[in-house]
C-alpha positions as CSV (number, residue, x, y, z in Angstrom):
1,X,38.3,38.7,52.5
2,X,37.9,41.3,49.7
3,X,36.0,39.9,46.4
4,X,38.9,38.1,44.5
5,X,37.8,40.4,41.1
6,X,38.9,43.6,43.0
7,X,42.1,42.9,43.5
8,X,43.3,41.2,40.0
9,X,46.3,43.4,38.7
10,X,48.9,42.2,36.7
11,X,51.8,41.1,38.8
12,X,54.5,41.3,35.7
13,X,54.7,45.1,35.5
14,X,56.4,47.3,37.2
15,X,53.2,48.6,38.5
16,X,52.6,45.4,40.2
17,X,53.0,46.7,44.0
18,X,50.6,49.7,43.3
19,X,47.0,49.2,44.3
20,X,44.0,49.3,41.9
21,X,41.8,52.0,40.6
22,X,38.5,51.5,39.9
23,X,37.0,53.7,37.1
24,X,33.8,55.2,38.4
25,X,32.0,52.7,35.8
26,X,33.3,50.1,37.0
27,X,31.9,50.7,40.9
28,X,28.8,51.1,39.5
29,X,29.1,47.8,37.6
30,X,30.6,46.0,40.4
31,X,27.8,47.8,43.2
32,X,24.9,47.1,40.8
33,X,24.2,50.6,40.6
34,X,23.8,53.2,37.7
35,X,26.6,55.8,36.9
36,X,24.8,58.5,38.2
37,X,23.9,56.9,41.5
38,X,27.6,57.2,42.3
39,X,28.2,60.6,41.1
40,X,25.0,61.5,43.2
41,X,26.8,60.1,46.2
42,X,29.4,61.6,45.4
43,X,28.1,65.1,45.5
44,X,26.3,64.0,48.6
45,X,29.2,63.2,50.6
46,X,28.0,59.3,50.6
47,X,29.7,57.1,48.7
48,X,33.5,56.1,48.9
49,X,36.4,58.5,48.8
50,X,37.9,59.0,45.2
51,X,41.3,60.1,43.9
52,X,41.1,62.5,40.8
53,X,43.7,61.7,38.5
54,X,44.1,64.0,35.7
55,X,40.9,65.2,36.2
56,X,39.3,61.2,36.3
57,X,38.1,60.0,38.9
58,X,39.2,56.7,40.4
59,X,38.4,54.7,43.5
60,X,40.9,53.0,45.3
61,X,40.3,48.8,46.4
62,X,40.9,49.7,49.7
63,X,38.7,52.8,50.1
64,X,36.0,50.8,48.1
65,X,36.2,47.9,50.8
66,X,36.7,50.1,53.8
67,X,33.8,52.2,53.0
68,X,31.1,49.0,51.9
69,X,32.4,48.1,56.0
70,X,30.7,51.3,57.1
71,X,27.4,49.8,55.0
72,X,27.1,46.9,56.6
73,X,23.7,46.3,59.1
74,X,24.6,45.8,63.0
75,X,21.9,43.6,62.2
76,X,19.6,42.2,60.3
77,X,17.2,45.2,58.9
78,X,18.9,47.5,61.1
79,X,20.7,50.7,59.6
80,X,24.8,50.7,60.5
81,X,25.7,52.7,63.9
82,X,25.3,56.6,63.6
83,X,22.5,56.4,60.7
């Protein structure tokens, strides 16, 4: 189930049926991480996918959620599969 914060949108705008963007600030917030850790895995080809929007970058829910997934240990202490 995806963490309840993620996907709080308002419903009363016409928006409502889009899904959220997370600014890159607030990933890090939400990770734990600094700023820069994300832009360095984003230059590294290791963090989540992003969508530039006018030149921003935003992070989609579901991108966000699929790729903490691909983090997860097979077990514990034990890097995911293909690491």
């Amino acid at each position: 189930m995806p963490a309840p914060h993620l996907l709080v949108m308002e419903t009363n705008t016409p928006l409502s049926g889009l899904e959220p963007l997370l600014t890159i600030e607030a990933l890090a917030e939400y990770l734990d991480v600094p700023v820069p850790t994300i832009r360095d895995w984003r230059t590294d080809g290791k963090g989540p996918c992003a969508i530039r929007v006018g030149g921003r970058v935003r992070f989609a829910v579901s991108d966000v959620l699929r790729w903490l997934a691909q983090q997860r240990e097979t077990e514990p202490g034990r890097a995911p599969t293909g690491r």
